[in-house]
Backbone bond lengths (Angstrom), bond angles and torsions (degrees), N, CA, C in turn:
res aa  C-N    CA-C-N  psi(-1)  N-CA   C-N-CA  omega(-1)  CA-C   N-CA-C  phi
1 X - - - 1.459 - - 1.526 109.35 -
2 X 1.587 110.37 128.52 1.600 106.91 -162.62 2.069 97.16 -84.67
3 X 0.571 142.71 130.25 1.987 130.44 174.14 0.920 94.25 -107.22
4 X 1.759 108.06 164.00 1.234 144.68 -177.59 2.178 85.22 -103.16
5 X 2.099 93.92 148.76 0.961 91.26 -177.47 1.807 126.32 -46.71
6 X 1.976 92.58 -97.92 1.736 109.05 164.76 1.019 119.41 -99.62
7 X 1.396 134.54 -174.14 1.369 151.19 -175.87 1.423 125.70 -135.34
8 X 0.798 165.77 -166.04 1.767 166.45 104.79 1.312 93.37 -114.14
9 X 1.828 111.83 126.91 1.477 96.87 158.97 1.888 96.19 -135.39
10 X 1.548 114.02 162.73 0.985 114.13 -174.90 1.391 90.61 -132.59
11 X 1.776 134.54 154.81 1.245 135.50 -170.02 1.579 112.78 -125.93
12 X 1.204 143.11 175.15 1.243 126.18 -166.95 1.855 115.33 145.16
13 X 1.139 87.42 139.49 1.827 91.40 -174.50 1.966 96.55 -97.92
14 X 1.140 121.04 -173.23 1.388 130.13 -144.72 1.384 89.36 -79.56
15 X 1.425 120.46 -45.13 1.661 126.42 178.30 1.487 111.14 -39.78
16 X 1.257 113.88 -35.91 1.715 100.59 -167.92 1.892 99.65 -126.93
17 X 1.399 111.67 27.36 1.227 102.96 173.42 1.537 116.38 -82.23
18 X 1.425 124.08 17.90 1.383 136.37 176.75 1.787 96.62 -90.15
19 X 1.033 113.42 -48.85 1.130 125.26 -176.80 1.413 123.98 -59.42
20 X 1.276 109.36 -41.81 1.691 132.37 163.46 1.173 101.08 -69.60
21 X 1.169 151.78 -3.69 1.634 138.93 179.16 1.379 101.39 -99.47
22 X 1.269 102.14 -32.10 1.534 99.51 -175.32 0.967 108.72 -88.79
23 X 1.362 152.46 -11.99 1.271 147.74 153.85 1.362 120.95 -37.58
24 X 1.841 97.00 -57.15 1.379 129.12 -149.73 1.824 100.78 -80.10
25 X 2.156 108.04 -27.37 1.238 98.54 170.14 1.400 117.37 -84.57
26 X 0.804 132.40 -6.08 1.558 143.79 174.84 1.478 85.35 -62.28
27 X 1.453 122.37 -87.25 1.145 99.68 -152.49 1.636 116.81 -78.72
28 X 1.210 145.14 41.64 1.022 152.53 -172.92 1.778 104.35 -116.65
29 X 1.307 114.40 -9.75 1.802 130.02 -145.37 1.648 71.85 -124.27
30 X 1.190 150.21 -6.66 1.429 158.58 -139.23 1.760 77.38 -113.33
31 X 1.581 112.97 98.93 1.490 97.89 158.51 1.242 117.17 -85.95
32 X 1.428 102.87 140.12 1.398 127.45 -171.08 1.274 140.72 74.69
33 X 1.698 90.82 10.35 1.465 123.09 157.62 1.786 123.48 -28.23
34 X 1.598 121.19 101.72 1.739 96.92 177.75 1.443 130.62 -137.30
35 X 1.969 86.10 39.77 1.719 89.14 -173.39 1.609 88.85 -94.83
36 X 1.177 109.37 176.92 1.670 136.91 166.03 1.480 110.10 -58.41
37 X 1.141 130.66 119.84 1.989 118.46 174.99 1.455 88.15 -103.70
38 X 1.587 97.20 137.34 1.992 86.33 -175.09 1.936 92.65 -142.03
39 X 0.984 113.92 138.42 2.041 104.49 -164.63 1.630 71.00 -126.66
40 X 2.048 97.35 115.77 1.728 102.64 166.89 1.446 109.11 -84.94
41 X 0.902 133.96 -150.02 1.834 145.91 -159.76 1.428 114.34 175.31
42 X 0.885 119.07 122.61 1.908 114.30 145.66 1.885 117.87 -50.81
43 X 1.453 94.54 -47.03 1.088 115.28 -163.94 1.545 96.66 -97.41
44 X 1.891 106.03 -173.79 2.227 106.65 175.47 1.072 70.69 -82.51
45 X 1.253 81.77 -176.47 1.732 103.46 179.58 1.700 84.89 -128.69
46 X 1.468 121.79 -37.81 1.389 122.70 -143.99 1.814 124.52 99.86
47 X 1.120 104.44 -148.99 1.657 104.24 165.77 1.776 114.63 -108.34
48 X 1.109 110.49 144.99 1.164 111.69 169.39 1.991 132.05 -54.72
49 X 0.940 115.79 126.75 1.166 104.90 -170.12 2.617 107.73 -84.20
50 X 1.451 72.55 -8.80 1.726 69.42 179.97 1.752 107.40 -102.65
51 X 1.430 93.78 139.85 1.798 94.58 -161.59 1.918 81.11 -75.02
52 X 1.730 89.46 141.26 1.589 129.15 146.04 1.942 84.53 86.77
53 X 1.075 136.91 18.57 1.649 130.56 147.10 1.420 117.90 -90.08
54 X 1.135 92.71 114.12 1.831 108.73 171.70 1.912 108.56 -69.42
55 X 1.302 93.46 133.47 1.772 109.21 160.38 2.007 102.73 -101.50
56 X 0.946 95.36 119.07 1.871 108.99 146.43 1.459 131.34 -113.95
57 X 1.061 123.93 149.68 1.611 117.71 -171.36 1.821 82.73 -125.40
58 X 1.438 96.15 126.23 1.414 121.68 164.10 1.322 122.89 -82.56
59 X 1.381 109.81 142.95 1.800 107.82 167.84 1.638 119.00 -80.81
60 X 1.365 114.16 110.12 1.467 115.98 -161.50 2.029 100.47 -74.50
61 X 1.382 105.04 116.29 1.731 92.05 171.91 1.381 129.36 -55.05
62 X 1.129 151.89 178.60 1.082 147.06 -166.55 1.290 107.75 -97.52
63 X 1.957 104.31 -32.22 1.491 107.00 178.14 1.727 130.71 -58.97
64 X 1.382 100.62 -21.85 1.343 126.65 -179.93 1.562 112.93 -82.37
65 X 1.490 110.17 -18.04 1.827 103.00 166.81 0.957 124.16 -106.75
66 X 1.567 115.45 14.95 1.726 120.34 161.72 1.649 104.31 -102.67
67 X 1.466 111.48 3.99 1.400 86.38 -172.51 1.883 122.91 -113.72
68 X 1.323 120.97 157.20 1.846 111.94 -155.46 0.978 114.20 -15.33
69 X 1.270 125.54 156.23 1.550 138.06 163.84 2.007 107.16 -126.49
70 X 1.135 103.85 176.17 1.247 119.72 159.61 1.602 133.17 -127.39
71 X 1.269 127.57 179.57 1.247 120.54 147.71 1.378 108.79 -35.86
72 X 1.798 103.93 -93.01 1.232 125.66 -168.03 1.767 112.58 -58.86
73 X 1.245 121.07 -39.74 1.503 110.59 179.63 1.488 114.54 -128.95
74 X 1.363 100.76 110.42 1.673 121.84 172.97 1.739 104.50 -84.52
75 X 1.872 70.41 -169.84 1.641 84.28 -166.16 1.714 116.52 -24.42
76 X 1.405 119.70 -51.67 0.959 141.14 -114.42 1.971 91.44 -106.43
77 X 1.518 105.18 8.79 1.787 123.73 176.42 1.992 82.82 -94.54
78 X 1.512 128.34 -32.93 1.326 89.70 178.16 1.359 131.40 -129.90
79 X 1.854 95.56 51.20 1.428 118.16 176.45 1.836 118.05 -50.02
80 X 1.578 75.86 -46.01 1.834 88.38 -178.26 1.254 136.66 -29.53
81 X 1.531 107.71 -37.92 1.727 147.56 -177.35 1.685 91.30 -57.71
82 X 1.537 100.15 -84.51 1.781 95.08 177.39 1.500 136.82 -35.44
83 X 0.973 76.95 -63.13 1.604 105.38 161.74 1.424 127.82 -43.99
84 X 1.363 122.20 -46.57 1.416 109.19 154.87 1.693 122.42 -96.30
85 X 1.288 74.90 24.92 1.840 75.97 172.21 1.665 100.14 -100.39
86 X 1.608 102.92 -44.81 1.385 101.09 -173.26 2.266 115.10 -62.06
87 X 1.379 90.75 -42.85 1.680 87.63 170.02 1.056 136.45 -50.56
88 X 2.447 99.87 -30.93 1.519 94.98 -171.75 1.391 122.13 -80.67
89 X 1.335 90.25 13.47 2.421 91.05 177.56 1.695 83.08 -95.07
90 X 0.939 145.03 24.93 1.346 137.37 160.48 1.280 121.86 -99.38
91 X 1.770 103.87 -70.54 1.148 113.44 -135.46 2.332 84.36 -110.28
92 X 1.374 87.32 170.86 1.816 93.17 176.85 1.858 93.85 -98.08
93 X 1.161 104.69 -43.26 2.067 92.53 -179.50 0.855 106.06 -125.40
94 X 1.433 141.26 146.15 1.615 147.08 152.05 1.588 113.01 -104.01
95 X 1.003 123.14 140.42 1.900 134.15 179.69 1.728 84.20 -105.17
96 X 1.125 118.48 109.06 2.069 91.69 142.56 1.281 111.36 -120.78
97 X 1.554 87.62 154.00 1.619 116.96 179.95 1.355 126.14 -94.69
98 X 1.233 115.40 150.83 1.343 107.05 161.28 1.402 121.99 -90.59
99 X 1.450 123.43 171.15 1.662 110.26 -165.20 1.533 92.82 -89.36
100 X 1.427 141.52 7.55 1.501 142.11 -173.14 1.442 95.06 -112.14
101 X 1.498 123.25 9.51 1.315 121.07 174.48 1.806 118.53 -57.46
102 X 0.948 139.18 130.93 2.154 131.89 171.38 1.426 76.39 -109.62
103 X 1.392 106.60 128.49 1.934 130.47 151.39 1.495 86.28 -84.27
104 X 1.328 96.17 126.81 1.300 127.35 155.39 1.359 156.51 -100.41
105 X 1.253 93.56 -4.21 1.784 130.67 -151.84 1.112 118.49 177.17
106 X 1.813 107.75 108.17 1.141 106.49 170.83 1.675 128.67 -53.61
107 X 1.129 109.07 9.59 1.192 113.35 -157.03 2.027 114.91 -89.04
108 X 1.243 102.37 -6.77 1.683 135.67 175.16 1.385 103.47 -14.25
109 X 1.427 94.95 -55.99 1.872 97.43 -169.65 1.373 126.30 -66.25
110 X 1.065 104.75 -19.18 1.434 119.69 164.39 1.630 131.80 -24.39
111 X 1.959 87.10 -63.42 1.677 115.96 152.54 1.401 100.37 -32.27
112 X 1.224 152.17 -69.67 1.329 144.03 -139.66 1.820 104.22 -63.72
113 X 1.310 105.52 -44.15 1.451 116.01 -168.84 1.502 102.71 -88.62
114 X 1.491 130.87 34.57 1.315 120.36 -164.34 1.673 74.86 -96.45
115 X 1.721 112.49 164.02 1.499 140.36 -166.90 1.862 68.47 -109.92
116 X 1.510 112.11 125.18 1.116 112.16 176.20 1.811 106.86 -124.38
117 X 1.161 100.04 17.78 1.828 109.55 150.89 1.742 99.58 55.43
118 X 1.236 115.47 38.94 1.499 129.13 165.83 1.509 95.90 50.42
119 X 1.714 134.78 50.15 1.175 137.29 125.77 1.589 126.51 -75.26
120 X 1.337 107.96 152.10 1.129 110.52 -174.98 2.118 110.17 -79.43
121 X 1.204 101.91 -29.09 1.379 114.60 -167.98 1.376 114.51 -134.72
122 X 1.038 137.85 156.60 1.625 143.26 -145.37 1.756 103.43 -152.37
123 X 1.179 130.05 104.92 1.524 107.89 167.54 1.808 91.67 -179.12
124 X 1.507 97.62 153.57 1.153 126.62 -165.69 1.555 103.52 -72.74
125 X 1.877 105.81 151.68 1.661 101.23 173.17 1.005 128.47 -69.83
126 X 1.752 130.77 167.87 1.237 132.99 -172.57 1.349 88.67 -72.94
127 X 1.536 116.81 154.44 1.678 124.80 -173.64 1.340 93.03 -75.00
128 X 1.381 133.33 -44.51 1.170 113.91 -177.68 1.652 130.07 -67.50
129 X 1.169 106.38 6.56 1.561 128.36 171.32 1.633 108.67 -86.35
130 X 1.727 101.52 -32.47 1.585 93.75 -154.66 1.959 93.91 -79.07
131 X 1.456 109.94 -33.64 1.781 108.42 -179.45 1.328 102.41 -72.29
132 X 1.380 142.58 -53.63 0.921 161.33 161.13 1.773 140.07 -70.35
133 X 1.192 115.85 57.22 1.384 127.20 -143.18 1.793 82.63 -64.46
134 X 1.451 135.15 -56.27 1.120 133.53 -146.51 1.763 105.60 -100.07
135 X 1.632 103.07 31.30 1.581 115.62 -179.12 1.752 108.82 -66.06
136 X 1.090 115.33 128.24 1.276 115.94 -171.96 1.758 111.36 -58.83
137 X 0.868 124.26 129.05 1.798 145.90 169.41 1.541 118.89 -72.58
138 X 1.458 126.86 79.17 1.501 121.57 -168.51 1.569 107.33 -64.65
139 X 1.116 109.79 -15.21 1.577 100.23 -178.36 1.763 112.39 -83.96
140 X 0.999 107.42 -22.33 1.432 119.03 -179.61 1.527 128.60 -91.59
141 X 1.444 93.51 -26.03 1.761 120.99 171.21 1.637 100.55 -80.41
142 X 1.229 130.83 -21.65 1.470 148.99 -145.45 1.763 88.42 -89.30
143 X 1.722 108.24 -57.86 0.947 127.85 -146.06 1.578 107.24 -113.74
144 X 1.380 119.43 24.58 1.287 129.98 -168.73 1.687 123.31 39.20
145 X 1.229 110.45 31.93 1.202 109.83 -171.97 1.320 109.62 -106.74
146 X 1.655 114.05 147.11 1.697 93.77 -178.41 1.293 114.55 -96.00
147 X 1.316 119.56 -163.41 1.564 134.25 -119.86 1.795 92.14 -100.60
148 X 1.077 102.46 171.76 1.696 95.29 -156.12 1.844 106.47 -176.81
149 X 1.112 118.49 123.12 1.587 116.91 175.94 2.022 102.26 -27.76
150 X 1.127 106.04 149.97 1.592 84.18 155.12 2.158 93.49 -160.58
151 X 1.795 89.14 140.48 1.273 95.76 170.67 1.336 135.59 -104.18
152 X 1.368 133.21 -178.18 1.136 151.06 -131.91 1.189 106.60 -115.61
153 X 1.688 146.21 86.33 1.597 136.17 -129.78 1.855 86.22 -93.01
154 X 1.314 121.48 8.86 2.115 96.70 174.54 1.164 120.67 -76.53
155 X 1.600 116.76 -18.52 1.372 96.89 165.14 1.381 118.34 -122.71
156 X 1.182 135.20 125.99 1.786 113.65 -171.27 1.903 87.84 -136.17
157 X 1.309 79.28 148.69 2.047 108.45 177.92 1.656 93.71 -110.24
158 X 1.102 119.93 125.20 1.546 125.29 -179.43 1.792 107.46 -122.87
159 X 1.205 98.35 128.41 1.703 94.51 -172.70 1.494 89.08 -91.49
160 X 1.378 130.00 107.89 1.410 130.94 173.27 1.700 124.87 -35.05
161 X 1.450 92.69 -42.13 1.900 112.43 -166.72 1.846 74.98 -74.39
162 X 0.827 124.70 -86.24 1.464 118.58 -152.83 1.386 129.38 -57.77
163 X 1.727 104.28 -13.42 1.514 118.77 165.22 1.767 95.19 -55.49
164 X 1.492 108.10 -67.26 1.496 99.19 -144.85 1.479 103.09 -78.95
165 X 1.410 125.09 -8.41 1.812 126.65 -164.40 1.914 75.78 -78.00
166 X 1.214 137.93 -61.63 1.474 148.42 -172.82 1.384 117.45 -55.69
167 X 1.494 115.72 -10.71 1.396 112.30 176.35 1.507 112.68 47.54
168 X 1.300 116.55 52.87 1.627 122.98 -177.36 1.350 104.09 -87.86
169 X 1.497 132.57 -8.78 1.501 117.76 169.87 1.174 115.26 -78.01
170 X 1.274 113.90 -39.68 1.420 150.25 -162.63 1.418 115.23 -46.28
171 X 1.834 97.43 -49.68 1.224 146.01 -149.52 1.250 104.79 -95.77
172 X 1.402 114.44 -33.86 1.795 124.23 -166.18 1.708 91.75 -105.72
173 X 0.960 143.28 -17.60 1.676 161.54 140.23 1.218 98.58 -28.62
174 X 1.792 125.98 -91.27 1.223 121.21 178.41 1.530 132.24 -49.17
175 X 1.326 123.96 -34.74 1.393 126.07 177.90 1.509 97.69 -83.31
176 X 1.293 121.11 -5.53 1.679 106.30 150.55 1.452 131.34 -75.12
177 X 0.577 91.24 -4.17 1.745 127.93 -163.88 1.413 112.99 -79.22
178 X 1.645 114.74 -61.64 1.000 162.57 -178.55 1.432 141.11 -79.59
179 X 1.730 90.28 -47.08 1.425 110.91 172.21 1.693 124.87 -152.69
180 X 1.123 83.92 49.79 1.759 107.88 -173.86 1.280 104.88 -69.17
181 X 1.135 145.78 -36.22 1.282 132.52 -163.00 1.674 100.40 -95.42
182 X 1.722 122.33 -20.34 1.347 112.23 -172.61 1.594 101.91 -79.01
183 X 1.044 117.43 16.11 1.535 118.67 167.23 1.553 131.81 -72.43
184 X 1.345 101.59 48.87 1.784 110.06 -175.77 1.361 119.92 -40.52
185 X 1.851 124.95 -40.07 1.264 121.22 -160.11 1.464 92.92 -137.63
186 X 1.720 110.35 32.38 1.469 119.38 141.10 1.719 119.53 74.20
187 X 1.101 122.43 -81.24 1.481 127.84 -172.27 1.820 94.91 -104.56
188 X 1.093 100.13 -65.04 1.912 100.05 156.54 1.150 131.08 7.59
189 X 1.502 93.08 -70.78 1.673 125.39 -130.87 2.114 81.94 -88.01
190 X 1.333 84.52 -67.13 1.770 86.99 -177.95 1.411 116.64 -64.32
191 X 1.745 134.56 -17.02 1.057 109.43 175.48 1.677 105.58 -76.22
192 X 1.544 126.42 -32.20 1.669 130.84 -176.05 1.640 97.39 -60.80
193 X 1.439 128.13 -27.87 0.795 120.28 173.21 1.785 127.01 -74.36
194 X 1.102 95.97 -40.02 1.340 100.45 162.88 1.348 135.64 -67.12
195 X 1.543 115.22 -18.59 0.724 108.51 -176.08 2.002 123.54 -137.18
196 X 1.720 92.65 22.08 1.188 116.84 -161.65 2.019 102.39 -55.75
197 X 1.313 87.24 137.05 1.883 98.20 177.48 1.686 101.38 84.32
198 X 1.145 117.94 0.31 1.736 101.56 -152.78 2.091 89.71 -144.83
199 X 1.227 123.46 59.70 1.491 110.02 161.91 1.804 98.88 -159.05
200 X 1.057 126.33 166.16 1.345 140.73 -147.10 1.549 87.03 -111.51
201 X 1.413 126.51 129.69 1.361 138.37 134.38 1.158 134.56 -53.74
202 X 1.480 112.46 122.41 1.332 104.01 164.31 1.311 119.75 -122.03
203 X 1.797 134.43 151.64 0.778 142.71 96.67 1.950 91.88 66.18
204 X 1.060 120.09 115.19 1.606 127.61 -174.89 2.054 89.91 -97.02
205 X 0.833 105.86 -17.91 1.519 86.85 175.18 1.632 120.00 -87.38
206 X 1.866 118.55 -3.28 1.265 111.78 137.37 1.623 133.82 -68.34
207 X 1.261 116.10 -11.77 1.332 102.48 163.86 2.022 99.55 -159.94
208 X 1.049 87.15 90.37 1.380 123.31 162.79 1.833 121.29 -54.86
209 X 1.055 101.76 60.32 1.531 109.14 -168.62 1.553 100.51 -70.38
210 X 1.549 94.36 107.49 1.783 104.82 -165.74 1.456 87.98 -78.88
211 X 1.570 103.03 164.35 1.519 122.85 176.50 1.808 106.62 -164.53
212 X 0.923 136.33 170.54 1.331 147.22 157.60 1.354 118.50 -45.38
213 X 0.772 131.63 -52.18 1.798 146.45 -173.96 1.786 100.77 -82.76
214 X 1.314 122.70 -46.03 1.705 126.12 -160.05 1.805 86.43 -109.33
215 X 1.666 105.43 22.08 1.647 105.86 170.67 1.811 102.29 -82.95
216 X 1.526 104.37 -28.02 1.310 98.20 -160.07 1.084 100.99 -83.56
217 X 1.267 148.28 2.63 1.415 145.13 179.53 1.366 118.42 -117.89
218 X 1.417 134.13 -0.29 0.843 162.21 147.81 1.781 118.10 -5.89
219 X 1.170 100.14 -63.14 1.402 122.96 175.15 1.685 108.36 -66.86
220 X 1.334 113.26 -62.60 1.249 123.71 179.22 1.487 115.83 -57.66
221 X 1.290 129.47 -33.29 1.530 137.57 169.67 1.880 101.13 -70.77
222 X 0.984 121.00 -37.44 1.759 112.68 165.77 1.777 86.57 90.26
223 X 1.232 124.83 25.11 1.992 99.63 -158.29 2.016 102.69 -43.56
224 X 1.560 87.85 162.30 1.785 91.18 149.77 1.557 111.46 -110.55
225 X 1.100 134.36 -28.07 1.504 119.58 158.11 1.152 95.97 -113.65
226 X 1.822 97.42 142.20 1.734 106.14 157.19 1.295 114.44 -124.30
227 X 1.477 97.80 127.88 1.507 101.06 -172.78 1.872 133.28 -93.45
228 X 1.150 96.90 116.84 1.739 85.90 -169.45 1.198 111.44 -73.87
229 X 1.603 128.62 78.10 1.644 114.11 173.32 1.220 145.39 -81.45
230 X 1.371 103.00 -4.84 1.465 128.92 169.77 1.596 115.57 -49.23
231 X 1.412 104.36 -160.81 1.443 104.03 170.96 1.547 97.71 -119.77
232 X 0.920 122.32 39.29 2.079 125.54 154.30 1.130 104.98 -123.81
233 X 1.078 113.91 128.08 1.700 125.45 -161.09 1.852 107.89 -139.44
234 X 1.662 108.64 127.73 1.426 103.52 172.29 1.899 129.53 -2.71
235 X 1.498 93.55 -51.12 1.371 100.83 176.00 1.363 109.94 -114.92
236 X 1.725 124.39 66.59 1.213 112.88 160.37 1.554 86.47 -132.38
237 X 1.544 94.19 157.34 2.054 110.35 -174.96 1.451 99.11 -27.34
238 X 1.686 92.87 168.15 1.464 93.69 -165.71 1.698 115.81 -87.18
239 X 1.727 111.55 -2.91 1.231 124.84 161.37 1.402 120.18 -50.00
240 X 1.544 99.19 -18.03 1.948 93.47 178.59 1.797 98.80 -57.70
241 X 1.346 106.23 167.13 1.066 117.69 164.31 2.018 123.53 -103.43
242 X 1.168 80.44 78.06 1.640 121.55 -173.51 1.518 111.01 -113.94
243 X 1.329 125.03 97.33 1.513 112.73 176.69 1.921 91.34 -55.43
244 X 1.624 70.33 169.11 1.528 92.69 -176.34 1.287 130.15 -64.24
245 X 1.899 103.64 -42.98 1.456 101.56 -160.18 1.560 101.29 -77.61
246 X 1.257 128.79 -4.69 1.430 120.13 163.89 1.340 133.21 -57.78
247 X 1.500 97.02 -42.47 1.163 122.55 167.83 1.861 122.78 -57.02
248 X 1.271 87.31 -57.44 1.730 96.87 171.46 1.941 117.22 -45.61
249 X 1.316 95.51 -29.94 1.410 117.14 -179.10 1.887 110.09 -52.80
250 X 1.533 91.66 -62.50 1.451 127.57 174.81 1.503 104.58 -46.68
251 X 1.290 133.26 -63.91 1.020 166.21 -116.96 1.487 92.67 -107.89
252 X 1.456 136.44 -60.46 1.440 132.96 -152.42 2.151 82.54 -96.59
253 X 1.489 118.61 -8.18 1.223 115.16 161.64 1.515 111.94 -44.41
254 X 1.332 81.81 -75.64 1.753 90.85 -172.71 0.895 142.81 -73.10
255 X 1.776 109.51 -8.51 1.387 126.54 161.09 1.756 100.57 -54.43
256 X 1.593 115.98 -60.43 1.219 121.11 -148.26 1.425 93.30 -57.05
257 X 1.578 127.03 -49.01 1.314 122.07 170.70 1.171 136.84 -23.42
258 X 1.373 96.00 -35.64 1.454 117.09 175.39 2.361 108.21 108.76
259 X 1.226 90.72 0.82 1.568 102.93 160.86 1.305 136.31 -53.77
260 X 1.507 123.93 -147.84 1.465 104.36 -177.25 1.472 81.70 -145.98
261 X 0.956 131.44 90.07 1.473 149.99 -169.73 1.457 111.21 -108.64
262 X 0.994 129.84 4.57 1.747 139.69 149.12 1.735 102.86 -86.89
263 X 1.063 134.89 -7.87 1.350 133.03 171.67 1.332 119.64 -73.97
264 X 1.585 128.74 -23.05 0.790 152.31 174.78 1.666 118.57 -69.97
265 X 1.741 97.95 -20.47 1.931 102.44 -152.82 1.715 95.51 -107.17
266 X 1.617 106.87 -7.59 1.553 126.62 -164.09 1.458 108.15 -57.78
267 X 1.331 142.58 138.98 1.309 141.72 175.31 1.324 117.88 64.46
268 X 1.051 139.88 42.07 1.461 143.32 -163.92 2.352 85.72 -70.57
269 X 1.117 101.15 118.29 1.601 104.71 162.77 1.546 96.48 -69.63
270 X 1.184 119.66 143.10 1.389 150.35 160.36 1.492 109.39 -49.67
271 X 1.223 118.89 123.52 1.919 126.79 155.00 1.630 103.77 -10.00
272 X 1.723 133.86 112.86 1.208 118.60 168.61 2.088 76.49 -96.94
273 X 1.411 112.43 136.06 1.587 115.88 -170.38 1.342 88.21 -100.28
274 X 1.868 115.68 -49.59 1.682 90.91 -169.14 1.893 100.10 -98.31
275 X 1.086 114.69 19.16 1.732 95.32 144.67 1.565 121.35 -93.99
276 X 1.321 122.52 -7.89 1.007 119.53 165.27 1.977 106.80 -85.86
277 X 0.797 121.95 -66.79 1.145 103.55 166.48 1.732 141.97 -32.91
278 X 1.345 113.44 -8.02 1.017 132.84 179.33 1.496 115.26 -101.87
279 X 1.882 119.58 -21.72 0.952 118.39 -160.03 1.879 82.48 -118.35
280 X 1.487 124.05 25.36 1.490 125.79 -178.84 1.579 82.64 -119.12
281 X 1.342 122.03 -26.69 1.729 90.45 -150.94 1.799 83.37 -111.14
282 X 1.369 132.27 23.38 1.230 142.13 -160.91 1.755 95.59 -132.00
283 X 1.193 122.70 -18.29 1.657 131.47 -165.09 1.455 106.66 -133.28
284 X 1.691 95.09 24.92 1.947 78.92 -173.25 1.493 107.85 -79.02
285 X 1.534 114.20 -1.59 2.045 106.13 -171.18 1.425 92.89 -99.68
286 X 1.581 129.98 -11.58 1.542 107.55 168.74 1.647 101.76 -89.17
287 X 1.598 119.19 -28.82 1.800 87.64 176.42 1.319 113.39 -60.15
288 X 1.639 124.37 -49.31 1.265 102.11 160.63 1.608 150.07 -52.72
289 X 0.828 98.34 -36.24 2.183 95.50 158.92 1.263 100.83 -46.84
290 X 1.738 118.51 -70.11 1.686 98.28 -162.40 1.374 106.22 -71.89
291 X 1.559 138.94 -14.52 1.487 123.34 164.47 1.557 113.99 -35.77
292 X 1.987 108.29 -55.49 1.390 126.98 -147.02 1.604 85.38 -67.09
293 X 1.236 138.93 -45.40 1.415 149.30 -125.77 1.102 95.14 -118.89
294 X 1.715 143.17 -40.49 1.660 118.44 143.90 1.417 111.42 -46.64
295 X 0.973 121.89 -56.24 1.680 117.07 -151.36 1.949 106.06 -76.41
296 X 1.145 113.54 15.61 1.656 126.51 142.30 1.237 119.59 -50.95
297 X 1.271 97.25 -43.49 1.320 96.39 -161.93 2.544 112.91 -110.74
298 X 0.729 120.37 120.23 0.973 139.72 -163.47 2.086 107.71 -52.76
299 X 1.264 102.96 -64.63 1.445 97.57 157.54 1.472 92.85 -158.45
300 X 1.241 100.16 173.91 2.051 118.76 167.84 0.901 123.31 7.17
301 X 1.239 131.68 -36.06 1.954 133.34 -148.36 1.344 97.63 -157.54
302 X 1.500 123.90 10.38 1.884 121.26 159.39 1.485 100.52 -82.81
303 X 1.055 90.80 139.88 1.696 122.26 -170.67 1.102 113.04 -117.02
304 X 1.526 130.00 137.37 1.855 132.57 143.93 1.327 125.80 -95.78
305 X 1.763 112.61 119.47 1.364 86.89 -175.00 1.358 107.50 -89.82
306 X 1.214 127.19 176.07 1.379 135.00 172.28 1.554 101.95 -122.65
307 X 1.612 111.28 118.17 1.624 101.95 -160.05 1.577 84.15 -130.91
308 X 1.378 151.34 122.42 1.574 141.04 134.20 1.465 115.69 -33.44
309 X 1.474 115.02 127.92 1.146 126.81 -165.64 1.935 83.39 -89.98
C-alpha cells in the first residue's frame, strides 16, 4: 500500500464548521506547513472556504447513533473514530483536533516526527489526572476495571500502520456493542477504553486544557496547542474567561470573513487584581501539581509510554 505522508483532521457537524476553518487557517499561515488539513463531516459540509483545506463527508456507522449523547456533545463528539479510520488507509500519521483547538506554535509539525515507541495513539492526560493522578475514572469504575492513567481525546497522534495492523476500529465497534452505555465522556470514554494501559503520553503543552486556575501559568508552560475545553469557547461573549489576545485572534477571523468579529471584543470586565490574587494564594497546590506534572517530562517531544505488562 503506497501512503500519503501526514494529515490534520478536525471533525464537526455544520454548527461548528466556523470553528474548524479557523483552526485549519492557523495552520495553513504555518510557513512551511506540509501535512494535508482535511475537516470530516457526518453531514456536506460544501466547499471549504480556506484555500488548500479539504472537506470529506464520512459514512457515520450505525453503531455510533445508538450510542450516549449530551446536551452539549452529540453524535457528531464521535465522528473522529470514522474518520481516522477512513484517513488511515491513506495517510502514515494523523494529529486530530478539536475545533476549540488555539495553534500556538508554529512548531506543530514536529508531532509528525515524534518516535512514538510502537503505540498506536499519542495524547496528553486528562488535566484532571495531571493534579490528581489517582482521580477516580467513571468509565473504568463503571466496568470494574482498575484504575489506569487516562487521556484527554482533543489531541491524538495516530500511527496509521499500527491503527489498522491492531484493528482499533474494529475493536472500538465491539466494546460498543458491549459497553455502550459505560460511555460517560462519549468519544473519550471509548477511545481510554480501547486503548487503556497501551498509548504514549505526551507532553501537556500539546494539549493544554485551558481553565481559570492553569490560566496563570499559561505563559510559563509556552503550550503549542491550547485547548479550550470548558464551556467558554473562542466564540463565546467576551465575559468568558478567555484573555483577550486569543480572542482578538478569533475575532480578525471573522472579520476577514467578512463577519462581525469586534462583537466578540465588546465589554471586556476590567482586571479584578485582588480576586486574582486571592484565587493565586488559594490555588497554590494546583500550580504546583501542574508544575510537578510538566516537569515529567524533559522538553516538547519527551514522552511516557504506558505499556500493560
Amino acid at each position: 500500500m503506497s501512503l500519503q505522508q501526514n494529515c490534520v483532521v478536525l471533525t464537526c457537524d455544520r454548527a461548528y464548521l466556523q470553528p474548524a476553518w479557523f483552526v485549519a487557517s492557523q495552520l495553513t499561515a504555518i510557513p512551511g506547513f506540509n501535512a494535508d488539513i482535511i475537516i470530516c463531516s457526518g453531514e456536506d459540509l460544501g466547499s471549504s472556504i480556506v484555500p488548500g483545506v479539504q472537506h470529506h463527508q464520512i459514512v457515520v456507522p450505525d453503531f455510533i447513533k445508538l450510542l450516549p449523547q449530551s446536551e452539549r456533545l452529540r453524535e457528531f463528539a464521535y465522528w473522529r473514530i470514522p474518520a481516522i479510520e477512513a484517513l488511515a488507509q491513506t495517510y502514515e500519521r494523523i494529529l486530530y483536533l478539536d475545533t476549540d483547538v488555539f495553534v500556538n506554535s508554529s512548531s506543530i509539525f514536529e508531532l509528525f516526527k515524534l518516535d512514538m515507541r510502537g503505540q498506536v495513539v499519542a495524547a496528553a492526560l486528562d488535566v484532571h489526572q495531571t493534579v490528581r493522578p489517582r482521580r477516580r475514572v467513571a468509565e473504568y469504575e463503571a466496568l470494574g476495571l482498575g484504575h489506569s492513567p487516562y487521556f484527554n481525546s482533543g489531541v491524538l497522534l495516530v500511527d496509521a500502520a499500527r491503527w489498522r495492523d491492531q484493528r482499533a476500529y474494529a475493536r472500538m465497534a465491539e466494546l460498543c456493542g458491549v459497553h455502550g452505555q459505560a460511555l460517560s465522556r462519549h468519544d473519550q470514554s471509548l477511545l481510554n477504553l480501547a486503548f487503556k494501559d497501551n498509548w504514549l503520553e505526551l507532553s501537556p503543552v500539546w494539549n493544554w486544557q485551558y481553565s481559570y486556575r492553569n490560566s496563570f501559568l499559561t505563559e510559563w508552560a509556552s503550550p503549542r496547542l491550547i485547548h479550550f475545553a470548558g464551556a467558554h469557547k473562542l466564540w463565546s461573549p467576551a465575559a468568558g474567561r478567555i484573555p483577550r489576545r486569543y480572542r482578538e485572534v478569533y475575532a480578525h477571523f471573522l472579520t476577514a470573513q467578512g463577519g462581525s468579529g469586534e462583537d466578540l471584543l465588546r465589554g471586556d470586565e476590567p482586571s479584578d487584581l485582588p480576586g486574582q490574587a486571592k484565587t493565586l494564594l488559594k490555588n497554590l497546590w494546583y500550580f504546583n501539581a501542574i508544575r510537578r506534572d510538566i516537569s515529567r517530562f524533559s522538553s516538547a517531544l519527551s514522552t511516557v509510554s504506558h505499556q500493560a505488562s
